[in-house]
TORKOL-4160 file (C-alpha; in steps of 0.2 Angstrom, whole numbers, padded with zeros to 4 digits, m for minus):
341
<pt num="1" X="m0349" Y="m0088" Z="0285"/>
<pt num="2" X="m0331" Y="m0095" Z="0277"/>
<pt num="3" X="m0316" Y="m0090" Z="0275"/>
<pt num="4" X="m0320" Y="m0091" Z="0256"/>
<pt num="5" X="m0337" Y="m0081" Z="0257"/>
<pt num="6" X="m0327" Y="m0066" Z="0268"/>
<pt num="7" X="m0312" Y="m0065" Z="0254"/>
<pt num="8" X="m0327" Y="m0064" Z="0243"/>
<pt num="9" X="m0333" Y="m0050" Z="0252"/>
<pt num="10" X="m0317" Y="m0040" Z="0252"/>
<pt num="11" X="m0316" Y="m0042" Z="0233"/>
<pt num="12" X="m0333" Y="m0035" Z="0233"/>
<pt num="13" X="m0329" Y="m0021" Z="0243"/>
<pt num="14" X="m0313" Y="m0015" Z="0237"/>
<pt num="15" X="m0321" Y="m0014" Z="0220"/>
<pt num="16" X="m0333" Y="m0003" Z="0227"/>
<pt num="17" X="m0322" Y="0008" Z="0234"/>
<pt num="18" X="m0311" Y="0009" Z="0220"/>
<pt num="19" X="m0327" Y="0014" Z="0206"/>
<pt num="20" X="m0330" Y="0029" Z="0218"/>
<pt num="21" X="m0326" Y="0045" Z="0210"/>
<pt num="22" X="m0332" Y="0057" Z="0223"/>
<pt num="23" X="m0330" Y="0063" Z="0240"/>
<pt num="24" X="m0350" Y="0059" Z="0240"/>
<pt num="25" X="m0349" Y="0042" Z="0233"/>
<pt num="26" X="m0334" Y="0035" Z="0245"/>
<pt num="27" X="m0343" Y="0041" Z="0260"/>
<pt num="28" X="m0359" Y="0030" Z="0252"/>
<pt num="29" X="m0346" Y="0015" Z="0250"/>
<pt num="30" X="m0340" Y="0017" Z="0266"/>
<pt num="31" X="m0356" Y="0017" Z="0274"/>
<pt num="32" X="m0362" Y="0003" Z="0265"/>
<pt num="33" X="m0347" Y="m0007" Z="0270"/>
<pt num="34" X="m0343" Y="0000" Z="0288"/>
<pt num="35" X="m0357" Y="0009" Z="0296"/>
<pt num="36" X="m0362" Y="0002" Z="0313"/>
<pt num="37" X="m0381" Y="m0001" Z="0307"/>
<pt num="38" X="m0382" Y="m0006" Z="0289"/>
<pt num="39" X="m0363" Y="m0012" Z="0286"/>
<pt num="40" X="m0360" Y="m0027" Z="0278"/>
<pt num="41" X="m0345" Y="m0030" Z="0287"/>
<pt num="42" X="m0350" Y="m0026" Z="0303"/>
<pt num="43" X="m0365" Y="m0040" Z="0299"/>
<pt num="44" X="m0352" Y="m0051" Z="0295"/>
<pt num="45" X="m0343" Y="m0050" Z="0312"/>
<pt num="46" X="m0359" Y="m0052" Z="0319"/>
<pt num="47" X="m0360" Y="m0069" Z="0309"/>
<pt num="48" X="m0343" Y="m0072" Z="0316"/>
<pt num="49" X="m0347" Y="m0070" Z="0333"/>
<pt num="50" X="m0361" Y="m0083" Z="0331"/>
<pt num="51" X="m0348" Y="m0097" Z="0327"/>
<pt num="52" X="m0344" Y="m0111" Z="0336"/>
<pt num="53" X="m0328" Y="m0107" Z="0345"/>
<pt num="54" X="m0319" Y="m0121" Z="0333"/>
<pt num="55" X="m0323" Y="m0113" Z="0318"/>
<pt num="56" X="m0319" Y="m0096" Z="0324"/>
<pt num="57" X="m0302" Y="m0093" Z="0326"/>
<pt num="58" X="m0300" Y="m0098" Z="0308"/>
<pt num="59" X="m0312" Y="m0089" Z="0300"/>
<pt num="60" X="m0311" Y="m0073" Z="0312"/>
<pt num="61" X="m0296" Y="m0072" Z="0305"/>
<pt num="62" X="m0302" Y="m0071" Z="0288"/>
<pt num="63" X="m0313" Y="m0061" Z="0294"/>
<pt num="64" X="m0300" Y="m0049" Z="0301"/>
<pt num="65" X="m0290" Y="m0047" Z="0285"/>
<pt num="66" X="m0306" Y="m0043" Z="0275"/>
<pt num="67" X="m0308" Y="m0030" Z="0285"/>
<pt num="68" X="m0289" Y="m0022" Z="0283"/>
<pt num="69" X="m0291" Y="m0026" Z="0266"/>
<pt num="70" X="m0308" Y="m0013" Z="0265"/>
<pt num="71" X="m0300" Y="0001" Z="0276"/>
<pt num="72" X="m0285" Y="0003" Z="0269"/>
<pt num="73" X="m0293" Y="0003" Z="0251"/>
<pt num="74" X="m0304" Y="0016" Z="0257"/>
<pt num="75" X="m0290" Y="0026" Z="0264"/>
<pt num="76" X="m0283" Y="0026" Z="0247"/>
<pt num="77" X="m0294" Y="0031" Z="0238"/>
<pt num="78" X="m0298" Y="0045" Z="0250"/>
<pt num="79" X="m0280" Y="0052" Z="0245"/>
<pt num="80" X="m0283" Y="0050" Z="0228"/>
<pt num="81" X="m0302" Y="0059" Z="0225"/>
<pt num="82" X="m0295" Y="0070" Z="0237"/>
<pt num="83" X="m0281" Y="0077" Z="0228"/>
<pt num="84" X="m0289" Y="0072" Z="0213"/>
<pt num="85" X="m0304" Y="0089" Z="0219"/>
<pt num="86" X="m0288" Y="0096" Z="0223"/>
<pt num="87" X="m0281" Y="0095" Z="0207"/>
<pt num="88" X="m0298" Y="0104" Z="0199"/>
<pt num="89" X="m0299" Y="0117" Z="0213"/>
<pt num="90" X="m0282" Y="0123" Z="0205"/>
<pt num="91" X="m0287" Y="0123" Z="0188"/>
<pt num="92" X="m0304" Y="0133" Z="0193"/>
<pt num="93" X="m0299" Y="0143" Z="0209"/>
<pt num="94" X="m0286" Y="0155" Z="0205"/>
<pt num="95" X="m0278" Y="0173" Z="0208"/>
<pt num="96" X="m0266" Y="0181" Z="0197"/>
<pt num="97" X="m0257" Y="0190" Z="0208"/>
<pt num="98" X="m0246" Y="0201" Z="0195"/>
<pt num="99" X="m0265" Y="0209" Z="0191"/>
<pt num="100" X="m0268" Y="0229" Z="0196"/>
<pt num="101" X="m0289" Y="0231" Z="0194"/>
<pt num="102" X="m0296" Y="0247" Z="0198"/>
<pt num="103" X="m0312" Y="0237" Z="0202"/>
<pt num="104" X="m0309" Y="0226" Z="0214"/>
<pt num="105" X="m0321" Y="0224" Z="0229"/>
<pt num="106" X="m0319" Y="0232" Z="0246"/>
<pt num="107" X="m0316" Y="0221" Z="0261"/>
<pt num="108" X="m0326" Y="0216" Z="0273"/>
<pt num="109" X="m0326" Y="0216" Z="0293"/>
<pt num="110" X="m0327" Y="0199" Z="0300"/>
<pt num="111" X="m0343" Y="0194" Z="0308"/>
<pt num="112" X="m0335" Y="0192" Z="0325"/>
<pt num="113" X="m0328" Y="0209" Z="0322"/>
<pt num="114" X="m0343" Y="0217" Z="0317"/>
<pt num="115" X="m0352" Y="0210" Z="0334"/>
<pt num="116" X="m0339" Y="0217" Z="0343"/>
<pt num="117" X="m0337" Y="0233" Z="0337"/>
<pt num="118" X="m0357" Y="0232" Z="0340"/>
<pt num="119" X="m0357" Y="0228" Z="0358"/>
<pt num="120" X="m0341" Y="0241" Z="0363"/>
<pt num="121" X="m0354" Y="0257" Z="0353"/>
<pt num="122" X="m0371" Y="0249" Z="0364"/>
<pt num="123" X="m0359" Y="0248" Z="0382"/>
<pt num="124" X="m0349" Y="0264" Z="0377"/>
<pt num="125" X="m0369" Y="0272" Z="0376"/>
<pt num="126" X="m0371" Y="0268" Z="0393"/>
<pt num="127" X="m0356" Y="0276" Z="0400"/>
<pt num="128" X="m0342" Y="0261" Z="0401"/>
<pt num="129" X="m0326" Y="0264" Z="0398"/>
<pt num="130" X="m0317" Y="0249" Z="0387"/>
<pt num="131" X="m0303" Y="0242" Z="0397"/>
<pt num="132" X="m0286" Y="0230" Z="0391"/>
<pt num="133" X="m0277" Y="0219" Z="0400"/>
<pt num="134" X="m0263" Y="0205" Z="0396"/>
<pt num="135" X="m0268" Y="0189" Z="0388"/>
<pt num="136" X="m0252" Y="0178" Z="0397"/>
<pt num="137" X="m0258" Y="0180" Z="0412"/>
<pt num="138" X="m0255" Y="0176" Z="0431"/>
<pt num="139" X="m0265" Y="0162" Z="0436"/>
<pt num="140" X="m0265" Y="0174" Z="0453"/>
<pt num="141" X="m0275" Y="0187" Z="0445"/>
<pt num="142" X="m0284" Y="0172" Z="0434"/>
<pt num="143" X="m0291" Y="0161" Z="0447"/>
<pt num="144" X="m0286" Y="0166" Z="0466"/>
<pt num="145" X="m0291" Y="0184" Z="0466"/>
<pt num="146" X="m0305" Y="0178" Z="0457"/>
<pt num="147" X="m0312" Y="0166" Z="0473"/>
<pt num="148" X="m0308" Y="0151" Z="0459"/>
<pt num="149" X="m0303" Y="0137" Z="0472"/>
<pt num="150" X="m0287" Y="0125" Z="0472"/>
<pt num="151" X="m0293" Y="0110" Z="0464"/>
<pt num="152" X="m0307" Y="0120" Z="0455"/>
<pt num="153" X="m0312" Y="0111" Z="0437"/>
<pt num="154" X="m0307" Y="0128" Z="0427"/>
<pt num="155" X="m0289" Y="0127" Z="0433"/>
<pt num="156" X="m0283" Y="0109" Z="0429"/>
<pt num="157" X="m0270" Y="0109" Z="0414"/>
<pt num="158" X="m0285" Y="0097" Z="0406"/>
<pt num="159" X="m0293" Y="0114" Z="0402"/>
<pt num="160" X="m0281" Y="0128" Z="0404"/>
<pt num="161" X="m0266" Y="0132" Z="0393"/>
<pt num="162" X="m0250" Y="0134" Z="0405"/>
<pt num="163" X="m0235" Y="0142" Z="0403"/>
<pt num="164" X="m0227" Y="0139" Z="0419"/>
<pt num="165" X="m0235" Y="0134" Z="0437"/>
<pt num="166" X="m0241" Y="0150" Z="0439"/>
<pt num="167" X="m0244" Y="0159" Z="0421"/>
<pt num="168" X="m0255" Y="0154" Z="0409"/>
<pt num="169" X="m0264" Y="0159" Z="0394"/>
<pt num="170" X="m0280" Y="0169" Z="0403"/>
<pt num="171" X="m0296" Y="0158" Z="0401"/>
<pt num="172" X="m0308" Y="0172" Z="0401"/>
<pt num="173" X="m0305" Y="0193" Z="0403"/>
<pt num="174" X="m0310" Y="0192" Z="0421"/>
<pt num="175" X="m0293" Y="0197" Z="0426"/>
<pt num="176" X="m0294" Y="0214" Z="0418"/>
<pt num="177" X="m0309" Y="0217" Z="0430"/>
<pt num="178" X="m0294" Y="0211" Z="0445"/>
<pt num="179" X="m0282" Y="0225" Z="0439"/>
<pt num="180" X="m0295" Y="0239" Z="0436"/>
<pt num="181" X="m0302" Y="0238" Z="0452"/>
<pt num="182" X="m0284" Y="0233" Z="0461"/>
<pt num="183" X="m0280" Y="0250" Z="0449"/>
<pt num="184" X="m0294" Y="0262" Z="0454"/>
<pt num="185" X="m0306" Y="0265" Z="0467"/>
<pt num="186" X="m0325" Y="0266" Z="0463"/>
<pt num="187" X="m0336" Y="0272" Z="0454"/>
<pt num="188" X="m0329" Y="0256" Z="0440"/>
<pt num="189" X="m0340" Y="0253" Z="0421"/>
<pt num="190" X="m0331" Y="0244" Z="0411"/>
<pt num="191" X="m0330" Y="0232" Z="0397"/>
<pt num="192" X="m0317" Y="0220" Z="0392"/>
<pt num="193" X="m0316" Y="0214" Z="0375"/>
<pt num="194" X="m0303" Y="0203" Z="0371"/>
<pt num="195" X="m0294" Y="0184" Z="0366"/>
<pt num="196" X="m0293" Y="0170" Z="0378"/>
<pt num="197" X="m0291" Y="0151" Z="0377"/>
<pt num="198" X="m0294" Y="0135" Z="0383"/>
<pt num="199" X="m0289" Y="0116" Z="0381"/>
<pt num="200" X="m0303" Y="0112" Z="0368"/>
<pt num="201" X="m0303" Y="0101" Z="0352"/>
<pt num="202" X="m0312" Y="0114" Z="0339"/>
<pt num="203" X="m0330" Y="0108" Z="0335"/>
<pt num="204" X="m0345" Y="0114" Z="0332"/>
<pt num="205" X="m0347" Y="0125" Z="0348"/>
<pt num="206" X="m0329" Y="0126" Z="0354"/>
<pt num="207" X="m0312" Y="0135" Z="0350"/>
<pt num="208" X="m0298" Y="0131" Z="0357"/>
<pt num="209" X="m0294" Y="0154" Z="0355"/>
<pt num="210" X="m0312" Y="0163" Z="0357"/>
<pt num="211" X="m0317" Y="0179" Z="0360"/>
<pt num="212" X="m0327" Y="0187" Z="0377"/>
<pt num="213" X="m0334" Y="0202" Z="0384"/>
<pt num="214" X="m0333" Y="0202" Z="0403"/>
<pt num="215" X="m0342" Y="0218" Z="0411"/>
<pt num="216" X="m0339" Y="0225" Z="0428"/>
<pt num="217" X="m0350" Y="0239" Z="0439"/>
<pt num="218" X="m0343" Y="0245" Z="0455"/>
<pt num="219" X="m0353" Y="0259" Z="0465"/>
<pt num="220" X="m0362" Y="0264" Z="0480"/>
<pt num="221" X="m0380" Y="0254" Z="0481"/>
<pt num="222" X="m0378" Y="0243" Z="0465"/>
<pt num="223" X="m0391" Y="0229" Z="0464"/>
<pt num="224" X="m0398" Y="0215" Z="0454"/>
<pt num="225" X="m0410" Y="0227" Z="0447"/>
<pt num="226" X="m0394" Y="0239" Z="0439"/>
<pt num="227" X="m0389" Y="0223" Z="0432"/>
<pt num="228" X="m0407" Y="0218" Z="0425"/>
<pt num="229" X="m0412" Y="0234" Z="0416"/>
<pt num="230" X="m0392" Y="0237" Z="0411"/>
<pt num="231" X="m0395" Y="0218" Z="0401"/>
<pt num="232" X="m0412" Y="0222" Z="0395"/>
<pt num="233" X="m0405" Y="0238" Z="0387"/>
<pt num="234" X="m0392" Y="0226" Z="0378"/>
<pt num="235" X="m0402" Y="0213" Z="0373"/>
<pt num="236" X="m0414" Y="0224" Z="0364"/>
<pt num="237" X="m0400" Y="0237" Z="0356"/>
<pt num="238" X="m0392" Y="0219" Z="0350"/>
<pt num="239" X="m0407" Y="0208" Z="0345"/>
<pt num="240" X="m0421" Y="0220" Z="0342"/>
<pt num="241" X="m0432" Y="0231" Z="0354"/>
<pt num="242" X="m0445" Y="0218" Z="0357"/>
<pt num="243" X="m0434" Y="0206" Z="0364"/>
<pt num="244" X="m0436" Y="0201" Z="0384"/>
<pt num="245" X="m0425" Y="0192" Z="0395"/>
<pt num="246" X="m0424" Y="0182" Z="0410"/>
<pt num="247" X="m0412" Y="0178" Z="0423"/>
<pt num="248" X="m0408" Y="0160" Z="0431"/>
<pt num="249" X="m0399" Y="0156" Z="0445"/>
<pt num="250" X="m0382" Y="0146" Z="0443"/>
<pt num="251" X="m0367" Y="0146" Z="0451"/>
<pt num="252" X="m0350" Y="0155" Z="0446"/>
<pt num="253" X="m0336" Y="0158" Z="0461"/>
<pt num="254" X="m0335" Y="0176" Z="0459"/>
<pt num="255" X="m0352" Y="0181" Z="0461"/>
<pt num="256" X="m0366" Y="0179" Z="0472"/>
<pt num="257" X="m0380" Y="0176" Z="0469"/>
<pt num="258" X="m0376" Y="0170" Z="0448"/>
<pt num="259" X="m0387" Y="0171" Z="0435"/>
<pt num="260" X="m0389" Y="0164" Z="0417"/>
<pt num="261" X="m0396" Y="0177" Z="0406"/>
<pt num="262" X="m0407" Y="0172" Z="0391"/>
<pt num="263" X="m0414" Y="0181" Z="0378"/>
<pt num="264" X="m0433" Y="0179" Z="0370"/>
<pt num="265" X="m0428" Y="0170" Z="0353"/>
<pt num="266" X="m0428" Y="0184" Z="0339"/>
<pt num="267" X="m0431" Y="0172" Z="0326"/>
<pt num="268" X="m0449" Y="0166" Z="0331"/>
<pt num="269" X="m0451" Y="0177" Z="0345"/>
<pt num="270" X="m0453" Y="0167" Z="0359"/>
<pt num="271" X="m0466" Y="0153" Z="0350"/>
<pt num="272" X="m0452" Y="0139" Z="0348"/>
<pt num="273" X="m0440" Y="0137" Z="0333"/>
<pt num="274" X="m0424" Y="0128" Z="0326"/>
<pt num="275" X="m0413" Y="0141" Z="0332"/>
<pt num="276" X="m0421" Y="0143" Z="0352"/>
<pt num="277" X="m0422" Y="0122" Z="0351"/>
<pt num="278" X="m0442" Y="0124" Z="0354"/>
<pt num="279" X="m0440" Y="0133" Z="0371"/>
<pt num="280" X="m0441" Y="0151" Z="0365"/>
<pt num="281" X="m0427" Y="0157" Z="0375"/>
<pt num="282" X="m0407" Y="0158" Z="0371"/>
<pt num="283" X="m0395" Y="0158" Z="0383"/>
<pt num="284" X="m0384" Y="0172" Z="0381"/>
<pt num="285" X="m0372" Y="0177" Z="0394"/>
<pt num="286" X="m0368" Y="0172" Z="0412"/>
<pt num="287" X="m0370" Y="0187" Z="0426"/>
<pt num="288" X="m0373" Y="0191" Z="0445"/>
<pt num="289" X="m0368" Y="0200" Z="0457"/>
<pt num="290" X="m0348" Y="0202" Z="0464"/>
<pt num="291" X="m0343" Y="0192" Z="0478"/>
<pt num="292" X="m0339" Y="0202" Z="0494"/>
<pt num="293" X="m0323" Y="0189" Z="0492"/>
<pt num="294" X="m0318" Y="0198" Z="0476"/>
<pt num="295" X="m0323" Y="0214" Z="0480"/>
<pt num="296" X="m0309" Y="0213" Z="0495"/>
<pt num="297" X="m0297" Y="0204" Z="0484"/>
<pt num="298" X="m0299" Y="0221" Z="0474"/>
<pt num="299" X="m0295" Y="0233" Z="0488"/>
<pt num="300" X="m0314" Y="0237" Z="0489"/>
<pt num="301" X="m0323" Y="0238" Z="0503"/>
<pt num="302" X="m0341" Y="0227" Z="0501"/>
<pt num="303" X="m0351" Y="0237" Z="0517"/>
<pt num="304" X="m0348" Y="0252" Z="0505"/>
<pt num="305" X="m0349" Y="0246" Z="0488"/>
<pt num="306" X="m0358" Y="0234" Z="0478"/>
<pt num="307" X="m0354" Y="0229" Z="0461"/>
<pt num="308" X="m0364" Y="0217" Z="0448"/>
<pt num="309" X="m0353" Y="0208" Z="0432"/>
<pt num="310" X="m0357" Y="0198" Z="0417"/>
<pt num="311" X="m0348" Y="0189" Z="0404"/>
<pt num="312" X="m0355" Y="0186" Z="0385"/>
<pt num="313" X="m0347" Y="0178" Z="0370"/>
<pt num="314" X="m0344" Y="0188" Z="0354"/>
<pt num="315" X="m0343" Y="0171" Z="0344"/>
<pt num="316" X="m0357" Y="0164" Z="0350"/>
<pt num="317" X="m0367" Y="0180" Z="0348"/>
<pt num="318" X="m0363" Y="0179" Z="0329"/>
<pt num="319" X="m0368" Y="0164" Z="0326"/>
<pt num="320" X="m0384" Y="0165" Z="0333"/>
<pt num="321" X="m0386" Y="0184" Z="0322"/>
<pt num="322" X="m0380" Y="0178" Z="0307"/>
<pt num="323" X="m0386" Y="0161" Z="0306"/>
<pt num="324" X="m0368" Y="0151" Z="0306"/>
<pt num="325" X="m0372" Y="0133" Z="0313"/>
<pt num="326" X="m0353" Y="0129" Z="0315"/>
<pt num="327" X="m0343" Y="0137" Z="0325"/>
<pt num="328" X="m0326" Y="0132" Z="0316"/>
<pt num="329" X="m0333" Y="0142" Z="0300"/>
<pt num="330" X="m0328" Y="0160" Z="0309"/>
<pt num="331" X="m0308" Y="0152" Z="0309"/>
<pt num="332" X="m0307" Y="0148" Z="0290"/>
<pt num="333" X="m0295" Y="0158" Z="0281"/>
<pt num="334" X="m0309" Y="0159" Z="0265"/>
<pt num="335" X="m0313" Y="0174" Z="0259"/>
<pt num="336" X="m0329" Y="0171" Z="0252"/>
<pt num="337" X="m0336" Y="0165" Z="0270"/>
<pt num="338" X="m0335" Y="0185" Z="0273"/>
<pt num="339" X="m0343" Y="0190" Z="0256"/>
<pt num="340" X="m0358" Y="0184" Z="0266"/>
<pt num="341" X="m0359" Y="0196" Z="0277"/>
C-alpha cells in the first residue's frame, strides 16, 4: 500500500459516489467503500496497520486524506439526490389549496387514538371512572408519594424532563392515582389515560412524549385474583376472546408483590411467531398489588383496604394490533400513514 495506490483509491471512490443517482445507489457506494466488513477503505487501513512503523506515518496519511476525500464526497452527493427527490416530490406531491371538492374523504382517527378510545369503553364496562390530572408535575406526587427512592434510576435528570428541582414533566400518570386517592376515600376504579415524557432519543420502540394507561382499585378485600380476572377481561375485550394471560413476578416501588403481564400471542396463537419472537407470549403491561407505603402516603388505611394497579402503553398496544414495526411511524405528520387504518 502507497501513498500513490491510496490516492488512486479516492479517485476511484469519489467517481462512484458522484455516478450515484439514488438514495439506494449511494447507500450501495457507501457500503462498498466504508462498511466495517466489506469496505474497501476500511481494508485498506487494515493494510496500513500492517506497515512497518517507517512507512506508516507517510502513507497513513495518505491514507487519512483518502478517506476525507470519500466522506465528504459522499456527503455531497447526499444533499444533492436528496434535494434532487425533493425536487420531484414537489412536482408529483401536491395540494391546491384554493380547491372546494364536495368529495373529499373523511378523516380518520389516529391508530393511538383509536386504542385509546378502545381501552377507556372496555375499563368504563367494568365500572371505572376516567380520571385527569396535570402533566407538569410535582416530583412529590411523581416519585416520593410514589415509594420511588432518592437516587432511584427513574428520577435522575438522565431520564426525566425537569422544570425545576422539584417539578418536572410527569414520567408516567401514576400521580393522578396520588391525587385520587389523597382526593377521595375508597371504594377508587379508575383509569388514567394521558401524555407523559422521558429523556429518550426516538427509535424504534421509544418517544421521547408517549402515551399510558395507569389503572388503580382501592377497596375492602382486593386481591391478586381481582387483578387476574380484571386483566383477563381486558386482554380478550382487546385482542380477541381466546387469548390468555400470565403473570410474572418483577419489581416496581409502588407495589408489592409486581407482576409483568403477557398476553398469548393473537397472531399465531400461542405456537411461536415474528410478532411474539417464538415465545408465544407478549408482554403487555406491568401490574401488582399497592404498596401498604403508598396506600398511607394516600391517606388510606392498608389493615382496611387493599388495592391492586397496572400500567399499559397505548402506543405499544397499536403497534402490536396494527402491525407498525416502528414506533417513530405513529409521530409523522403524513396523512397517508392514517389512510391505513
Amino acid at each position: 500500500m502507497t501513498p500513490d495506490l491510496l490516492a488512486a483509491l479516492a479517485d476511484r471512490a469519489v467517481a462512484l459516489v458522484e455516478a450515484a443517482s439514488s438514495p439506494e445507489e449511494l447507500e450501495a457506494a457507501r457500503r462498498r467503500l466504508l462498511g466495517r466488513r466489506e469496505g474497501e477503505l476500511p481494508r485498506a487501513g487494515a493494510a496500513v496497520a500492517g506497515l512497518p512503523p517507517t512507512e506508516r506515518a507517510q502513507v497513513g496519511l495518505a491514507f487519512n486524506s483518502a478517506k476525507v476525500r470519500v466522506e465528504a464526497a459522499l456527503a455531497r452527493r447526499a444533499a444533492a439526490v436528496g434535494r434532487a427527490a425533493a425536487d420531484r416530490r414537489t412536482a408529483t406531491e401536491w395540494a391546491d389549496l384554493t380547491r372546494l371538492d364536495a368529495a373529499s374523504e373523511p378523516g380518520r382517527l389516529h391508530p393511538v387514538t383509536r386504542v385509546l378510545r378502545e381501552i377507556e369503553h372496555i375499563f368504563r364496562q367494568l365500572g371505572y371512572a376516567v380520571a385527569e390530572g396535570p402533566e407538569v408535575e410535582l416530583a412529590h406526587f411523581n416519585f416520593d408519594l410514589l415509594n420511588i427512592p432518592q437516587g432511584h434510576p427513574a428520577r435522575d435528570s438522565q431520564d426525566t424532563l425537569y422544570l425545576s428541582d422539584s417539578v418536572l414533566l410527569r414520567t408516567h400518570t401514576s400521580p393522578v392515582q396520588m391525587r385520587t386517592m389523597l382526593g377521595q376515600p375508597p371504594p377508587i376504579r379508575i383509569i388514567a389515560p394521558g401524555r407523559t415524557f422521558r429523556r429518550d432519543n426516538p427509535d424504534q420502540t421509544h418517544l421521547p412524549m408517549f402515551h399510558q394507561v395507569e389503572g388503580l382499585v382501592v377497596d375492602e378485600g382486593i386481591t391478586v385474583a381481582d387483578l387476574k380476572g380484571t386483566l383477563l377481561t381486558f386482554a380478550r375485550s382487546m385482542f380477541g376472546k381466546e387469548r390468555e394471560i400470565r403473570l410474572r413476578p418483577n419489581y416496581f416501588p409502588y407495589t408489592e408483590p409486581s407482576m409483568e403481564v403477557d398476553v398469548s400471542c393473537f397472531v399465531c396463537g400461542g405456537a411461536g411467531c415474528r410478532t411474539c419472537h417464538q415465545r408465544g407470549w407478549i408482554e403487555i403491561l406491568g401490574s401488582g398489588m399497592v404498596h401498604p407505603e403508598v396506600l398511607r402516603n394516600g391517606g388510606v388505611d392498608p389493615a382496611r383496604h387493599q388495592g391492586f394497579a397496572f400500567g399499559m402503553g397505548p402506543e405499544r398496544i397499536a403497534m402490536l394490533k396494527y402491525g407498525i414495526e416502528d414506533g417513530r411511524e405513529l409521530t409523522v405528520n403524513d396523512v397517508r400513514f392514517l389512510h391505513q387504518f
